[in-house]
C-alpha positions in Angstrom: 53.2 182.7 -69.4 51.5 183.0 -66.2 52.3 181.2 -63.1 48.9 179.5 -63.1 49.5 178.3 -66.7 52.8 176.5 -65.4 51.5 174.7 -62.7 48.9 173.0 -64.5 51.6 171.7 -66.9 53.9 170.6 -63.7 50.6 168.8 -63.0 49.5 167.3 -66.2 53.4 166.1 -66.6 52.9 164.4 -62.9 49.8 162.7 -64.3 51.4 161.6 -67.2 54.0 160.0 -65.2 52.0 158.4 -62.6 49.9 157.1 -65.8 53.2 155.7 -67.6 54.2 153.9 -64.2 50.7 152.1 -63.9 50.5 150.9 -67.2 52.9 148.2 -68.0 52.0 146.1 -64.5 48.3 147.0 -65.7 49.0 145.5 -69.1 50.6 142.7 -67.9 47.7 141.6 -65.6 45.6 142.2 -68.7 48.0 139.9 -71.0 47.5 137.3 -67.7 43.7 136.9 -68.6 44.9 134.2 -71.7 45.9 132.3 -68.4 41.8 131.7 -67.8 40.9 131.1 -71.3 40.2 134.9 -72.4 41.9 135.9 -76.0 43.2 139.5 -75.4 44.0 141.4 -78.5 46.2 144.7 -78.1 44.4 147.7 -80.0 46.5 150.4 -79.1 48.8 151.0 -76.1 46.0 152.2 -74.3 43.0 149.4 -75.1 42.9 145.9 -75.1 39.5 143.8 -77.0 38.9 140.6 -74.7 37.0 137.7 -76.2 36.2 134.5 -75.6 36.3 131.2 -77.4 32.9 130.2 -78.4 31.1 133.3 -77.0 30.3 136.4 -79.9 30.7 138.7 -77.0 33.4 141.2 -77.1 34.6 143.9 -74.3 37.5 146.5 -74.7 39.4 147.6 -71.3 41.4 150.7 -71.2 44.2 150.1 -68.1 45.0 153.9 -67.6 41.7 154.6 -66.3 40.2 151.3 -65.5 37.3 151.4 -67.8 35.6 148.7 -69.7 33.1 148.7 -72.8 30.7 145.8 -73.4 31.0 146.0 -77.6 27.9 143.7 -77.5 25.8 145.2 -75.0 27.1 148.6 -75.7 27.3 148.8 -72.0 30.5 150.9 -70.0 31.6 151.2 -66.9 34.4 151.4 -64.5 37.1 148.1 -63.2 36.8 147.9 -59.4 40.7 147.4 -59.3 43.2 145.6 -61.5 41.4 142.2 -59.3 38.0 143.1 -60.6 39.0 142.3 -63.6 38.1 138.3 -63.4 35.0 138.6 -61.6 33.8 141.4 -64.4 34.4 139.5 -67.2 33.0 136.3 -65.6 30.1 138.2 -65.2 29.7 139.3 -68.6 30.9 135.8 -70.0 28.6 133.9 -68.1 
């Protein structure tokens, strides 16, 4: 195995492990949003599906990379920050 091979390992592990520490403070501010009336629904380790009582809209949010889908407007984008999360979904709720 080449040296170059091995460095982009040492690098993905890093990621990983930078990824593994975000996550649980990013699911927990996730798992917070019940707190304002949202139902959060755990999909996978790595999604959550955020609805709300009375609305038929849905949106999925993926903590690792801050990224959000808009099931019902089949619209994506990127979380401006674990405190954009509120003001995004207010939006979109509205």
């Amino acid at each position: 195995m080449n040296w170059e091979s091995e460095d982009f390992k040492d690098h993905r592990r890093d990621q990983q492990a930078r990824r593994a520490a975000r996550l649980p403070g990013r699911q927990q501010v996730i798992w917070e949003l019940t707190e304002h009336g949202y139902l959060v629904e755990q999909l996978t380790e790595f999604q959550f599906r955020i609805t709300k009582p009375g609305s038929l809209k849905r949106v999925d949010i993926f903590p690792i990379h801050l990224k959000y889908h808009n099931i019902t407007d089949n619209r994506r984008g990127q979380i401006k920050g674990m405190d954009g999360i509120i003001p995004l979904l207010e939006d979109i709720f509205k």
